[in-house]
N, C-alpha and C positions, 0 to 999 in steps of 0.2 A: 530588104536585101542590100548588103553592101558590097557595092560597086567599085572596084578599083576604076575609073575613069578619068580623062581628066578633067571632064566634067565633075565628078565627084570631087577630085582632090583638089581643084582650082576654088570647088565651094567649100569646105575645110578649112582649107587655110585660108579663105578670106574670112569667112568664121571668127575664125582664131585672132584675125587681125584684129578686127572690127571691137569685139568684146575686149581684149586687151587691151589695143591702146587705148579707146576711151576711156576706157578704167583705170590707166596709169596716169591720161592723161590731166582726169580729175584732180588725183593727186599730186602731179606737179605742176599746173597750175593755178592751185592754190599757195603749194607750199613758195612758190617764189612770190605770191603775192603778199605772204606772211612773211616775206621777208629771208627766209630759210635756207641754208644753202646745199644745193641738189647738185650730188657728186656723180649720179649715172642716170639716164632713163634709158631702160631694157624692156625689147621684145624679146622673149624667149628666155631661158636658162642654157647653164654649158656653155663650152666654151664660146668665144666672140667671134661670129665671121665676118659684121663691120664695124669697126666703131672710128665713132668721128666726131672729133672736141671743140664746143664753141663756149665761149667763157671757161664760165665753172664747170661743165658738165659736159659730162660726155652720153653723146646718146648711139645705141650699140643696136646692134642686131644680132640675137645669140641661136644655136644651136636646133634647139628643143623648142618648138614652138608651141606650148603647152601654158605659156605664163606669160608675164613680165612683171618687172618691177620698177618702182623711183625707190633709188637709195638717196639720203637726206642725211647732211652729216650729222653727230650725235645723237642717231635715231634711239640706240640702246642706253645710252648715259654713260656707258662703257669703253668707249673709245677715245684713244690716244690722241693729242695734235698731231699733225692738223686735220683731221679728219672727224675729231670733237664739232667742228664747224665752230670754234670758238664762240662770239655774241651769236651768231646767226646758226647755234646747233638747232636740233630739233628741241632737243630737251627744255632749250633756255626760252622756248616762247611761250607764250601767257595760256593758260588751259585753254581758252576756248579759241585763238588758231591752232594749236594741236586738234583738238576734236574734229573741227572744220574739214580740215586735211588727211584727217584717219577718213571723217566719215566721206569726202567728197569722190574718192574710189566708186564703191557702190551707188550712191547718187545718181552717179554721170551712167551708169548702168540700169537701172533704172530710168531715165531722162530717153536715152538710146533706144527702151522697150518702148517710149510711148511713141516716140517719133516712128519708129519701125512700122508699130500696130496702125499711126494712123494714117502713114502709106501704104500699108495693104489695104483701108477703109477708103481711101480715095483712089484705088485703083480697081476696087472690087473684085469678086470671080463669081464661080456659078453656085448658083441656091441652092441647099438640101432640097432633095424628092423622094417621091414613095419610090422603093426599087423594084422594078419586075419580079413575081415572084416570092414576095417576101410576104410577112402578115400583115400588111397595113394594106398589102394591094387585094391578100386574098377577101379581108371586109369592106373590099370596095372606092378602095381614097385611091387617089393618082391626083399627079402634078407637084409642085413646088409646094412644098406644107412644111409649116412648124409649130413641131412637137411642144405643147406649153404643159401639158398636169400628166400624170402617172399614178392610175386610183384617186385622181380629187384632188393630188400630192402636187404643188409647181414644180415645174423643173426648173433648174436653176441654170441652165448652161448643159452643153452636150457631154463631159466629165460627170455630174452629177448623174443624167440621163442616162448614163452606161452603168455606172454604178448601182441604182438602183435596179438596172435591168439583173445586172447580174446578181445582185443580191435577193431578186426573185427567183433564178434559178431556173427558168421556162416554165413557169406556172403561166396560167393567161393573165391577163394585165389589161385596162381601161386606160386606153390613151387618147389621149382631148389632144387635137390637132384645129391648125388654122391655118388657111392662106397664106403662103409667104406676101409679108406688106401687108397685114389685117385682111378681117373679115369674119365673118360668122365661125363659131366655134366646133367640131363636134366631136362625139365622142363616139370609142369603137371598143369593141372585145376583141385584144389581140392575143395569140398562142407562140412565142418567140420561137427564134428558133435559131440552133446552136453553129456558127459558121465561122469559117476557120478566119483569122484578122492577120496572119502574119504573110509578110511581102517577102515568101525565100524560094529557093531553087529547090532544096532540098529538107525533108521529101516534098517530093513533086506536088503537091494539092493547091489548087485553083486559090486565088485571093479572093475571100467573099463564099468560097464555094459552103453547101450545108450540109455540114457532120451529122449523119444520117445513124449511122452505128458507132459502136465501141466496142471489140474485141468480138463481135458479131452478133450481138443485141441492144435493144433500144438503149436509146441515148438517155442518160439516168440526169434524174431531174435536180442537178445541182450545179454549185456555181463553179466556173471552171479552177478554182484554186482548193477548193473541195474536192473535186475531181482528180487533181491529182496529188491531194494529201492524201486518198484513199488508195493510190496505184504505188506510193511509194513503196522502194524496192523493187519495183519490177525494171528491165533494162528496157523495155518498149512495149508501146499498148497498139493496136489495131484500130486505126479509122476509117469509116467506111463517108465516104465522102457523094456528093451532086452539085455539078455544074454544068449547065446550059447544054443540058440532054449529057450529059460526059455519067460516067459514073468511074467509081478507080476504090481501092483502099491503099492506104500507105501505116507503115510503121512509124512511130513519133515515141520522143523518149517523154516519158511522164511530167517529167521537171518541165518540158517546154508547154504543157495544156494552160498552165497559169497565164503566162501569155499571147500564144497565139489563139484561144478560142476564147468565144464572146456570143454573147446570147443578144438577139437582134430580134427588131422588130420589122424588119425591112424599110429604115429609114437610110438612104442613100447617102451620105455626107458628101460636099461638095466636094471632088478631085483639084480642083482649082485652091483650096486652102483648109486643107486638112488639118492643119493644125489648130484652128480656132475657125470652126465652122458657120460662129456667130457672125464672123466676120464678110462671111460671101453675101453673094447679092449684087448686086448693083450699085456701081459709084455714090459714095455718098459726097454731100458736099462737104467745102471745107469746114467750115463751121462744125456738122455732125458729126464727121469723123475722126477731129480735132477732140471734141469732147468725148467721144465713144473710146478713140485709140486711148487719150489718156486713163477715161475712166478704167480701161479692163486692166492697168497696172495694179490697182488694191484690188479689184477681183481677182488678179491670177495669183497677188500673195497669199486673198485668202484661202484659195483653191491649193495651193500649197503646203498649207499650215495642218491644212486638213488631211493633204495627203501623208503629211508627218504623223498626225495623228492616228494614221489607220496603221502607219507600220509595226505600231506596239495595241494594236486589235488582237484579240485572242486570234490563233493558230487555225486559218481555215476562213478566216472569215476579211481578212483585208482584200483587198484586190491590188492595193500602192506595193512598188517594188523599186529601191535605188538604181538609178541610173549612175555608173560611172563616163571617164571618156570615151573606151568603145562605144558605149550603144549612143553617146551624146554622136561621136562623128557616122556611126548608121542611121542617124534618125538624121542629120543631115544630108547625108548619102542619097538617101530616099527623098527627101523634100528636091534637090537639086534635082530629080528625074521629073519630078510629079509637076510643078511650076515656077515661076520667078517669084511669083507671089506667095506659095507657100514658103521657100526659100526665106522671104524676107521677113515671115511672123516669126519660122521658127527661128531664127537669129533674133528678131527679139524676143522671143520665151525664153532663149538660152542666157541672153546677157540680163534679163529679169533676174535668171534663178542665180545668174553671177554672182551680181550685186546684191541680193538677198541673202546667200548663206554668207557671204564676205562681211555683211554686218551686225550676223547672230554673234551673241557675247562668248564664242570660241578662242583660247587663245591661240597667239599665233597672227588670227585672222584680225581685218579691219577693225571688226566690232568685237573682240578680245582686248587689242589696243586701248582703242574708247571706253570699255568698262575701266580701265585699269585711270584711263583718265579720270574717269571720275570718280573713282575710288581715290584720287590722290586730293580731288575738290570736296569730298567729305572729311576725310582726313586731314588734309592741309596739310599736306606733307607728301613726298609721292615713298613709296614703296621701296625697297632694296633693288636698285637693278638685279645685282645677280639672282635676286630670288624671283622674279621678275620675267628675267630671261628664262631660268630654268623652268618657270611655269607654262612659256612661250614654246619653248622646245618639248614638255610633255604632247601640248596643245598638237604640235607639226606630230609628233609619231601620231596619235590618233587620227588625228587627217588622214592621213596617209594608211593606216591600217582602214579606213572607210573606208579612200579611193581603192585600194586593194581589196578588199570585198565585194564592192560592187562592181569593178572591172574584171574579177572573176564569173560574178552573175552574169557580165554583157556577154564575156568569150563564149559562155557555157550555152547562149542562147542565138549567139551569133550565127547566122548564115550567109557563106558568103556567095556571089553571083561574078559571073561573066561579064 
């Protein structure tokens, strides 16, 4: 649900902060230590509401808090004195403080996720458990358990864990469970069951509550993106919903089953830190959580990679879906309600996925740049700027027809609350 609060927007735009400047601030300072000289550093785009000059540089605070940048003089090759940055342009330093400096952007975002992760490890919050009512409790488990195999199958993390659920489809399923903090293993025959997952006002149905009907017969044994590949065209389907003795049905437009329904085994995720469930429990010490925070940075790129990977899965059968800036500032929204600590993963998941796509060999972006760098240390010679630049300015229209795609997916899904 997003919340205009100022709770909500106070978490936002520190959000915004946070990921930004350390991501600019990567880049400029490196680039003054390379010697380079840095003509602005910007928070935001649009016009400037402060800006204030020390030395060479002015550093600003603009408009649209959506970005920022370091401008570095002779960034393109293409600029005039004095803003070539004459000896101390961009262009005129040796390849590898250019590289340095492209790549140390995302780095310091990245750097930002581990430090995040492993502040919420040393502050801990509450453990997954069976959930009343669910299939794990009807075979009998209660207490603090984790979920380790699916059919014999490891689970890999609570993302994999969902994904296989739902690519079962509520068929039953053999889940090997353990004590949270070890212990003897065991295993059960569970019957999943299909429950609504989205946090909105409207329609009214319960978070967690279980989708009992569809259009006023059994709930059909597929995964819910299947589900509503098969409704498409229709303007709304019928839910018949159960929660906590309640019964109700509501109307839901087809497009939104992909997301908000999910096949469940009655595993509770911990309220305290939803966003990386692995992560609750109880304080770890410095040491462990030092290495655990860092370590889940290559796990969450590779859980990323993958989720790239599912976007171009045959029709029907991914679950992964683009997030743009809207539904990035509702999943903020949402963590600012839910705790400080969730709050503080999902700001590192965010500035993870920053720094990540900032140094995929897109032009335009960080790691665009960097390719082109080293396309000029194979070649030994660098490239035509103007050809160069205009490959950089294809690069931004497609950016930007992405963010426009998937910022129409957020609106389209969006719900908003009081």
């Amino acid at each position: 649900m997003f919340s205009w609060t100022w709770q909500s927007i106070g978490g936002i735009a520190g959000m915004l902060l946070a990921v930004v400047i350390i991501h600019e601030l990567g880049h400029f300072v490196t680039a003054k230590r390379a010697g380079i000289a840095v003509e602005e550093f910007a928070v935001g785009f649009g016009p400037r509401l402060i800006g204030v000059r020390r030395g060479e540089t002015t550093y600003s605070l603009r408009l649209i808090l959506a970005g920022g940048y370091v401008r570095m003089a002779g960034m393109t090759g293409l600029e005039e004195p004095p803003h070539d940055g004459g000896s101390r342009g961009f262009i005129r330093a040796s390849l590898g403080r250019r590289a340095l400096v492209l790549a140390a952007g995302g780095g310091m975002n990245l750097l930002l996720a581990g430090v995040l992760f492993t502040t919420a490890l040393l502050v801990g919050s509450p453990g997954p458990q069976v959930a009343p009512g669910g299939g794990l409790a009807a075979a009998g488990l209660r207490g603090i358990l984790t979920i380790t195999a699916l059919d014999g199958r490891p689970v890999g993390g609570v993302t994999r864990l969902r994904d296989r659920l739902q690519a079962g489809a509520g068929h039953p399923v053999r889940v090997t469970v353990r004590p949270y903090g070890g212990g003897p293993a065991r295993t059960v025959t569970v019957r999943p069951q299909l429950r609504w997952a989205a946090l909105t006002t409207r329609p009214a149905i319960p978070l967690e509550a279980r989708i009992v009907a569809v259009d006023g017969g059994p709930v059909p044994l597929r995964s819910p993106t299947q589900l509503a590949a098969g409704l498409r065209g229709r303007t709304a389907v019928t839910l018949g919903w159960v929660s906590g003795g309640r019964h109700g049905t509501a109307a839901v437009a087809p497009t939104m089953l992909s997301q908000a329904l999910i096949w469940e085994v009655g595993y509770l995720l911990p309220i305290g830190n939803y966003v990386m469930p692995a992560f609750s429990g109880p304080p770890r010490g410095p040491a462990t959580a030092l290495a655990q925070g860092f370590l889940a940075v290559p796990q969450e790129i590779g859980a990323i990679f993958t989720g790239i990977a599912q976007l171009f899965a045959p029709h029907g059968q991914s679950q992964a879906h683009l997030t743009g800036p809207v539904g990035i500032a509702e999943a903020t929204s949402v963590a600012t309600q839910v705790s400080p600590i969730a709050y503080v993963t999902l700001v590192g998941v965010i500035s993870l996925n920053l720094g990540l796509f900032n140094l995929l060999p897109i032009p335009f972006l960080d790691g665009g740049r960097l390719f082109f760098v080293g396309l000029e240390w194979i070649r030994r010679r660098r490239l035509d700027p103007q050809r160069e630049a205009l490959v950089h300015m294809v690069g931004l229209a497609l950016i930007l027809m992405l963010a426009f795609y998937a910022t129409y997916g957020d609106i389209t899904s969006l719900h908003v609350g009081s």
